[in-house]
Each structure stands twice: as structure tokens, then as C-alpha cells.
C-alpha positions as CSV (number, residue, x, y, z in Angstrom):
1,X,35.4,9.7,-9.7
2,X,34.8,5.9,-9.5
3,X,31.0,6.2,-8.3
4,X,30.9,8.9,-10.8
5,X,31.9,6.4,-13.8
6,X,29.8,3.2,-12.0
7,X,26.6,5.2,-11.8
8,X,26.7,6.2,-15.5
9,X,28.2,3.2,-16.7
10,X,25.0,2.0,-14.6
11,X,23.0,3.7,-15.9
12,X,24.0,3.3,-19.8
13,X,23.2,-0.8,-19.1
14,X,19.7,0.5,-18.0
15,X,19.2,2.2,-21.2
16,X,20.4,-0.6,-23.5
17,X,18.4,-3.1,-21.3
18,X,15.1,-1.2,-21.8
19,X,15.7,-0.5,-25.7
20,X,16.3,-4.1,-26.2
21,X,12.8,-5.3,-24.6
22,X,11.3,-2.2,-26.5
23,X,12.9,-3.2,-30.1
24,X,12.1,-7.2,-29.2
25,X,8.4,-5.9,-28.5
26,X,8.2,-3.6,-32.1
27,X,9.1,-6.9,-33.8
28,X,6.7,-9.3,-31.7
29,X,4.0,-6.6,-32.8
30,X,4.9,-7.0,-36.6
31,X,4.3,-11.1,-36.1
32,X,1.6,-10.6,-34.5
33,X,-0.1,-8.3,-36.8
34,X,1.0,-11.3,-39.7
35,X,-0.8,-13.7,-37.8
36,X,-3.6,-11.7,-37.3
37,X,-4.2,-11.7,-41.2
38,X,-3.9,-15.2,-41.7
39,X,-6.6,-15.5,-39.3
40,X,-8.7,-12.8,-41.2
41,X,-8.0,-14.7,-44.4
42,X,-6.2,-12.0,-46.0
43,X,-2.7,-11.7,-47.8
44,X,-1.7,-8.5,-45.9
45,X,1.1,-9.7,-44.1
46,X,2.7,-11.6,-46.8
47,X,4.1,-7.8,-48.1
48,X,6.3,-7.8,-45.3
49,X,8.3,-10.6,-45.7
50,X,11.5,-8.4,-47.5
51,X,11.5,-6.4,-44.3
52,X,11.4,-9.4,-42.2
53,X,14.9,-10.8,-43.6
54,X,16.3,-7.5,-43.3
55,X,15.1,-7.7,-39.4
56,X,16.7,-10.7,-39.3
57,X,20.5,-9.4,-40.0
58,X,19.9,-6.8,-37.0
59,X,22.2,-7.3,-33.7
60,X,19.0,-7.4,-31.8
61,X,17.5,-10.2,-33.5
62,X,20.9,-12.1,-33.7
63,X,20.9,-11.2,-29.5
64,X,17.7,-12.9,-29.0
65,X,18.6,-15.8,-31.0
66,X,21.7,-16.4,-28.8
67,X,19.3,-16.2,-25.9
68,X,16.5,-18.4,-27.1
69,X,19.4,-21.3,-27.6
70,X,20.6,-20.7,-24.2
71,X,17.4,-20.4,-22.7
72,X,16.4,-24.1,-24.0
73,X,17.9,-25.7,-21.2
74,X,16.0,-24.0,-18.3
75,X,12.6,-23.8,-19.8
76,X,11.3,-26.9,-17.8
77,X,12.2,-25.2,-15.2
78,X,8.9,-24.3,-12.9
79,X,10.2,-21.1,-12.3
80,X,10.6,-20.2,-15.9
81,X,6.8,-21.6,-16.5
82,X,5.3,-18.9,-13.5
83,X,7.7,-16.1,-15.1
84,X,5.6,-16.7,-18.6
85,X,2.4,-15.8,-17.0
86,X,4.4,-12.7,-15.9
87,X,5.5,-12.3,-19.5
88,X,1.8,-12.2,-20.4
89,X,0.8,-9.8,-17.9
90,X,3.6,-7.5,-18.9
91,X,3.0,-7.8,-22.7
92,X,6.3,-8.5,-23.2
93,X,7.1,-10.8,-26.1
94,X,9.4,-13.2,-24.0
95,X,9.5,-16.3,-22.7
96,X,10.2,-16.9,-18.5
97,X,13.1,-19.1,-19.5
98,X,14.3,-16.0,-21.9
99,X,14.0,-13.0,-19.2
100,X,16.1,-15.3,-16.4
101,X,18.4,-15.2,-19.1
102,X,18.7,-11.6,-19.9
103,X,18.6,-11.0,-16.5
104,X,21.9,-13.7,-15.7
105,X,23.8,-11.4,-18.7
106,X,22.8,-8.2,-16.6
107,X,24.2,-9.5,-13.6
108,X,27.7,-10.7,-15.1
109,X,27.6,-7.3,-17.1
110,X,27.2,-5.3,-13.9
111,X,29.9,-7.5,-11.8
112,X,32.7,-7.1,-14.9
113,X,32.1,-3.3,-14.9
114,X,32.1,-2.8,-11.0
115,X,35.1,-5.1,-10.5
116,X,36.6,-3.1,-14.1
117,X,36.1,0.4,-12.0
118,X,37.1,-0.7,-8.5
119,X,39.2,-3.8,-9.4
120,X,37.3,-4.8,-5.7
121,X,35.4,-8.5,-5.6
122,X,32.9,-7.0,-2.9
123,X,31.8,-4.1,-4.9
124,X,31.7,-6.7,-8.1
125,X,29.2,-8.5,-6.0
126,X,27.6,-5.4,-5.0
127,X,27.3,-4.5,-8.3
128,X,26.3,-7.7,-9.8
129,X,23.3,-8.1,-6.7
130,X,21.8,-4.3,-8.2
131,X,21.9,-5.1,-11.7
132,X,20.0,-8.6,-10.8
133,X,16.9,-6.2,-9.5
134,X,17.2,-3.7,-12.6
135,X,14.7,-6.2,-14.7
136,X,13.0,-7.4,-12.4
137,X,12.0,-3.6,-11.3
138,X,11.7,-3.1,-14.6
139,X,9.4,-6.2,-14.9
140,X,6.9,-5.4,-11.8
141,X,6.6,-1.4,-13.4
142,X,5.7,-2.8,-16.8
143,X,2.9,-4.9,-15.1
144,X,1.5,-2.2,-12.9
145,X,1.4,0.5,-15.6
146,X,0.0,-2.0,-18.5
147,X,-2.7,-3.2,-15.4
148,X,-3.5,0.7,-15.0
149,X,-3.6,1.5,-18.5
150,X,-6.1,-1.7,-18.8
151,X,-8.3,-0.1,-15.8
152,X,-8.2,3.8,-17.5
153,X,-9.4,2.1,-20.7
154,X,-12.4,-0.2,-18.9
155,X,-15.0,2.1,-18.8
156,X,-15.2,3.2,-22.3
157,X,-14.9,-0.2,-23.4
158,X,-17.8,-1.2,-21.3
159,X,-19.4,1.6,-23.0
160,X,-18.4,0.4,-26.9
161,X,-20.2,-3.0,-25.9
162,X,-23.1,-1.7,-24.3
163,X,-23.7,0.1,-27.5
164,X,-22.6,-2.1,-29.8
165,X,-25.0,-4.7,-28.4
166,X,-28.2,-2.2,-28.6
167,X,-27.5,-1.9,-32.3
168,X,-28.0,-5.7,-32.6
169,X,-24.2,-7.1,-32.5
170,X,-23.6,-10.4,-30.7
171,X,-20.9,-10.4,-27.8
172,X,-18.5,-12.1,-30.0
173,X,-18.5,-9.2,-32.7
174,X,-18.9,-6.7,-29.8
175,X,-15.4,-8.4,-28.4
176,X,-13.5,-8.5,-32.4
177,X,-15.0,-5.0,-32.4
178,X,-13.2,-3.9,-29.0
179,X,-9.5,-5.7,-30.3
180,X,-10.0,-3.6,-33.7
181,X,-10.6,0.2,-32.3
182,X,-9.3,0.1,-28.8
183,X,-5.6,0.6,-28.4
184,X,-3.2,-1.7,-26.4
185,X,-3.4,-3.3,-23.9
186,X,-7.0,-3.4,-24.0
187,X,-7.4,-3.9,-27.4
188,X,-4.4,-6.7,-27.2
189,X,-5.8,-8.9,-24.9
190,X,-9.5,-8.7,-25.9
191,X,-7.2,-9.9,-29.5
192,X,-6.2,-12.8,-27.7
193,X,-9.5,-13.4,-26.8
194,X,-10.8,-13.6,-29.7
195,X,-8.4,-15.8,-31.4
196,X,-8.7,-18.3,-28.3
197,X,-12.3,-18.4,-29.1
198,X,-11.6,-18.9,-32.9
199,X,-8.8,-21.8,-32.1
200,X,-11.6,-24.0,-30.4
201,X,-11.7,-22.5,-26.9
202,X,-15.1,-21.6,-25.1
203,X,-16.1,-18.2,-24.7
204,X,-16.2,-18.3,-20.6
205,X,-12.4,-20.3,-20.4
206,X,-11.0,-17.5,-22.6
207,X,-12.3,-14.2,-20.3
208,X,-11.2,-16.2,-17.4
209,X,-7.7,-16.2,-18.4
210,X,-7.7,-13.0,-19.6
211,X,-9.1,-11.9,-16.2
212,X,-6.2,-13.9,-14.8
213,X,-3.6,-11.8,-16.8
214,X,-5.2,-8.5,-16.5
215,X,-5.7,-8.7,-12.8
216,X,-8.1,-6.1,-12.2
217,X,-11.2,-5.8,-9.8
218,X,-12.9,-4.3,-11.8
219,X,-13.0,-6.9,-15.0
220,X,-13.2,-9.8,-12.7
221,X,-16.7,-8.0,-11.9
222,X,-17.3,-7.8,-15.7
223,X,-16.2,-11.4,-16.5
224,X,-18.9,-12.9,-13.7
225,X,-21.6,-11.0,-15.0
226,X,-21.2,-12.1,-18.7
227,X,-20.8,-15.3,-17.3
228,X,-24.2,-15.2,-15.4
229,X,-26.0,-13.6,-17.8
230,X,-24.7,-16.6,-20.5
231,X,-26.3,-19.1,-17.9
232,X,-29.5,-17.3,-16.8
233,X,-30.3,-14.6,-19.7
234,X,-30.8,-11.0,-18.9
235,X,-30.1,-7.8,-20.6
236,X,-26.3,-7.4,-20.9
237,X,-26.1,-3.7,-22.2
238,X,-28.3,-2.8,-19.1
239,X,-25.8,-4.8,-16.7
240,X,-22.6,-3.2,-18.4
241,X,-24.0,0.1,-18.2
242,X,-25.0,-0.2,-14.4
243,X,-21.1,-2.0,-13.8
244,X,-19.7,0.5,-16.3
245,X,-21.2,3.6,-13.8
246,X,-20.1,1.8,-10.7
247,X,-16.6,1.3,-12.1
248,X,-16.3,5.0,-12.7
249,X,-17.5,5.6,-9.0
250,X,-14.4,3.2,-7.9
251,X,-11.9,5.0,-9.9
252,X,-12.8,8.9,-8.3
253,X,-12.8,7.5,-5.0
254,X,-9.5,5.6,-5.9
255,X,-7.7,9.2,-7.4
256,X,-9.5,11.2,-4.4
257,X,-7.7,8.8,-2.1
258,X,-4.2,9.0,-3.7
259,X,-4.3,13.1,-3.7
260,X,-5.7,12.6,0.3
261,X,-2.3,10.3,0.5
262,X,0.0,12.3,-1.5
263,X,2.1,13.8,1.2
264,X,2.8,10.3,2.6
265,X,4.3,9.1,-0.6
266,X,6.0,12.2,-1.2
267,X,7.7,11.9,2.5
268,X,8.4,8.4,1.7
269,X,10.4,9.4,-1.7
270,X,12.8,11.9,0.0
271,X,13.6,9.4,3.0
272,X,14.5,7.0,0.8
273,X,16.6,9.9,-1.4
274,X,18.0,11.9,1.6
275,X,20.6,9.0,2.4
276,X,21.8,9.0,-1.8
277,X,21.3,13.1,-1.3
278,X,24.1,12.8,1.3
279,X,26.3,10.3,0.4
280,X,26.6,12.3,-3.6
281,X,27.1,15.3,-1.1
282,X,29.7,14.4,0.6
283,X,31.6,12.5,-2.0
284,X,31.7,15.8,-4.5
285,X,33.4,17.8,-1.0
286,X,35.8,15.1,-0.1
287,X,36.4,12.6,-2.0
288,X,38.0,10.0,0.2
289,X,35.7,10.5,3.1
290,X,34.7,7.1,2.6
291,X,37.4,5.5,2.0
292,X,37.9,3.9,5.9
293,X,34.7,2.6,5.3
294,X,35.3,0.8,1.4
295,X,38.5,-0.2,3.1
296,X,36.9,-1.9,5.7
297,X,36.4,-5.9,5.6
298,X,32.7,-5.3,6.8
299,X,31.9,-3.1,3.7
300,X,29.5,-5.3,1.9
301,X,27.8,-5.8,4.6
302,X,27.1,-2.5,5.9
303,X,26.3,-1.1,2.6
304,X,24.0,-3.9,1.7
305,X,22.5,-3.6,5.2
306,X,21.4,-0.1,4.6
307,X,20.2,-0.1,1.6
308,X,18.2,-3.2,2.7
309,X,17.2,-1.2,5.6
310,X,15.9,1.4,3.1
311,X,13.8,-0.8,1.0
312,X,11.6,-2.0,4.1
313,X,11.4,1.2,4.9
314,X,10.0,2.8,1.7
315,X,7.8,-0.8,1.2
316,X,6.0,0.0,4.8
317,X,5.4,3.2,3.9
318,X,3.4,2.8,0.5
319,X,1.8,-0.4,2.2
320,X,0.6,2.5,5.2
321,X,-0.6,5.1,2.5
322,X,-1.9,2.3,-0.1
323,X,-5.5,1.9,0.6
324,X,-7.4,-0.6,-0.9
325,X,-11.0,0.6,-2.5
């Protein structure tokens, strides 16, 4: 009944975890949406200030505050600084210093409630070591889906500025055109773009860091021809439509590959669940078939070996049926 009440309870800190960074990320939207009329010239955002001191009394907002103050004394941290490129490339709205926080406060959350359930100090510190990974797995999926949503949306955004070019638009209104009609996180970072260009930077500094954050292939193919067709001239639309078709060619050979594959990942997912199968298994039948082993000194230690055990396990196998096109 103890794992029964850990797992949920587990489970619930998950939950509030991920509505926080989604409820943080709603209001980082709503700034950056005020911003983005000042820059425009327009009054637009101006309407929202009465909503914005009513934002201000939520338990979210008052949260964050408490972790922006005690973030301050880690931010000149290096650490912290490489975490806010991670930040970027997650389009979360938080600083490096800010997530080590949050993810301190999940670690003592999960150790009170393990130690609360078991009254144990090694399954506190069991529970405190899971519950240190929960953001940062949270973290690495918000990259890789935002990077594959980015990828999905390339080609059709190759295709707006290929068009929009014919029709006698310069790249610059091609790119304000893209951050306007295409939905996030394309249309997001080409924003960012464009307001990099419009606070002083050069066109070719701002699509290299944006290639940087995005992380793709594929635009780091797009960013080098702009850049050479900038230096030596050319016709642009031609050269995005010839990358555009070759990008598409990537992409089927890419979602042939991970059908061809599909059985090794799938064989990978039930070894790693077989073990958890089991162990619920047995637990519901007898409940203190394990308690020699909790009893035992070398608990920790076994436990955390396994499931260490399972992780390089289930990482060898997607490195064996990830292949690179």
C-alpha cells in the first residue's frame, strides 16, 4: 500500500510540476506579445494591463517570484549560464539559475514525501535522486519535440519564402512574414530574429544563433546558403526550392527508417517495463515479498543498481536502432 501511495503521490508532483512551467509559459506568451506591439508601434498591449495586476495576485506568479529571489545567488554560476541556452531551446520562459531551482524544490518535495510514506532515510534518498531526473526528463522531451516540431514545419516555411520572394519581398519581410503566419516554434524563433535584426544585430549573427537554438540539419543547410548567396548573389527562391525538395527527401527516408526500426524500439520499451511489470505483480499477490530485501542494509544500493542497469540498457538500445540520415 506504501508504493501504491508513493507512486501517486509521484505522480501528483509530476502533474503540478508540468502545469506550473505550462501556466509560467501562457504568461511569458502575454509579455511577449506586449513587447511585440511596442516594437510594431502600436498601443495594443497597453489593454492588458488590468489583467496583468490580476495575474500578478495568482499563487503561480507569487511561486515564481519566490524563485527568481532565490535564484539571484546562483545565476553567476556557469552552470546556470549553459542551462539558459537550454531554456532557449526548450522555449521555456525561464532562466538556468530559475529551473536549478525548481528542480532543488522537486528534490526536497520528493525526499519529505518518501521519507512521510516509509519514515526510511534510504528510500527518502531514493526518492529525492527520482524526482531530481523528473525536470530534467521533462527538460530534454521539451527540446526534442519543439526541435521536431521546428523540422515538420521547415519545409513549408522554405516554401512561404521562396514565394514570397518571387512576388518581390525582401528576405527581411519574407522572415517578419514567416514570425506572423507560422505557428510556434517556427514562427517564435524566426520573431526573435527579427527583433535581433531590429535591435542593431546583423542579419547573418542573428540566423546563426537561431541555428544554434534550433539545432537542426536541415536549417544549418538553410542558414549557409542565405549566407552565401548574401556574399556572392544568386537566386535565393531557386536555392530554397532546390534545399526545400531535398529536405523533404531527408524527412521520408528519416520516417521510412523509424517504421524499418520500430520493432527494436518497441523490444526496448517492454525490457525496460517487464522488470516494473513484475515487481507491481508481485507486490498486488503478496505484499511483503519484499520486505527482506527493503529490510536489508544493501537496499539502496541494489535498487539503484538496477534501475541504473536499466537505463544503459534502454540508452544502448535506441543508440543501436537510431540511425543517423
Amino acid at each position: 500500500m506504501v508504493w501504491i501511495v508513493s507512486i501517486i503521490s509521484g505522480a501528483l508532483i509530476a502533474v503540478m510540476v508540468y502545469f506550473l512551467l505550462r501556466s509560467v509559459q501562457s504568461n511569458h506568451l502575454t509579455v511577449n506579445q506586449r513587447m511585440q506591439s511596442i516594437v510594431d508601434g502600436t498601443l495594443a498591449g497597453i489593454q492588458q494591463n488590468t489583467d496583468d495586476e490580476d495575474h500578478k495576485q495568482r499563487p503561480v506568479d507569487r511561486f515564481m517570484k519566490m524563485v527568481r529571489e532565490l535564484s539571484k545567488s546562483i545565476r553567476d554560476f556557469h552552470g546556470s549560464k549553459v542551462l539558459d541556452f537550454k531554456m532557449q531551446q526548450a522555449g521555456l520562459p525561464l532562466l538556468g539559475s530559475e529551473f536549478i531551482v525548481i528542480d532543488l524544490m522537486a528534490v526536497a518535495l520528493g525526499c519529505i514525501i518518501a521519507f512521510l510514506l516509509t519514515m526510511s532515510l534510504s528510500m527518502a534518498f531514493i526518492g529525492g535522486i527520482a524526482w531530481f531526473a523528473v525536470p530534467w526528463v521533462y527538460l530534454s522531451m521539451k527540446i526534442n519535440r519543439r526541435q521536431k516540431l521546428f523540422t515538420d514545419q521547415l519545409q513549408d516555411t522554405l516554401s512561404m519564402v521562396a514565394n514570397a520572394l518571387r512576388v518581390g519581398f525582401s528576405f527581411m519581410q519574407a522572415m517578419d512574414l514567416i514570425s506572423r503566419e507560422m505557428p510556434d516554434p517556427m514562427g517564435e524563433e524566426f520573431k526573435r530574429v527579427v527583433q535581433d535584426i531590429r535591435v542593431g544585430s546583423t542579419q547573418e549573427a542573428a540566423l546563426e544563433r537561431m541555428s544554434k537554438r534550433v539545432n537542426s540539419d536541415d536549417f544549418n543547410l538553410v542558414v549557409t546558403a542565405v549566407l552565401i548567396q548574401h556574399q556572392v548573389g544568386g537566386n535565393l527562391s531557386t536555392i530554397l526550392d532546390t534545399i526545400s525538395t531535398t529536405i523533404n527527401d531527408r524527412i521520408k527516408m528519416k520516417r521510412e527508417a523509424k517504421t524499418l526500426t520500430a520493432q527494436g524500439r518497441m523490444s526496448g520499451w517492454v525490457l525496460a517495463a517487464l522488470p516494473i511489470g513484475i515487481t507491481a505483480v508481485l507486490f498486488m499477490i503478496n505484499p511483503t515479498y519484499f520486505d527482506p530485501l527493503l529490510r536489508s542494509p544493501m537496499a539502496p544500493l541494489i535498487i539503484g543498481g538496477t534501475i541504473g542497469w536499466m537505463c544503459i540498457g534502454i540508452l544502448v538500445i535506441n543508440r543501436i536502432v537510431d540511425i543517423d540520415v
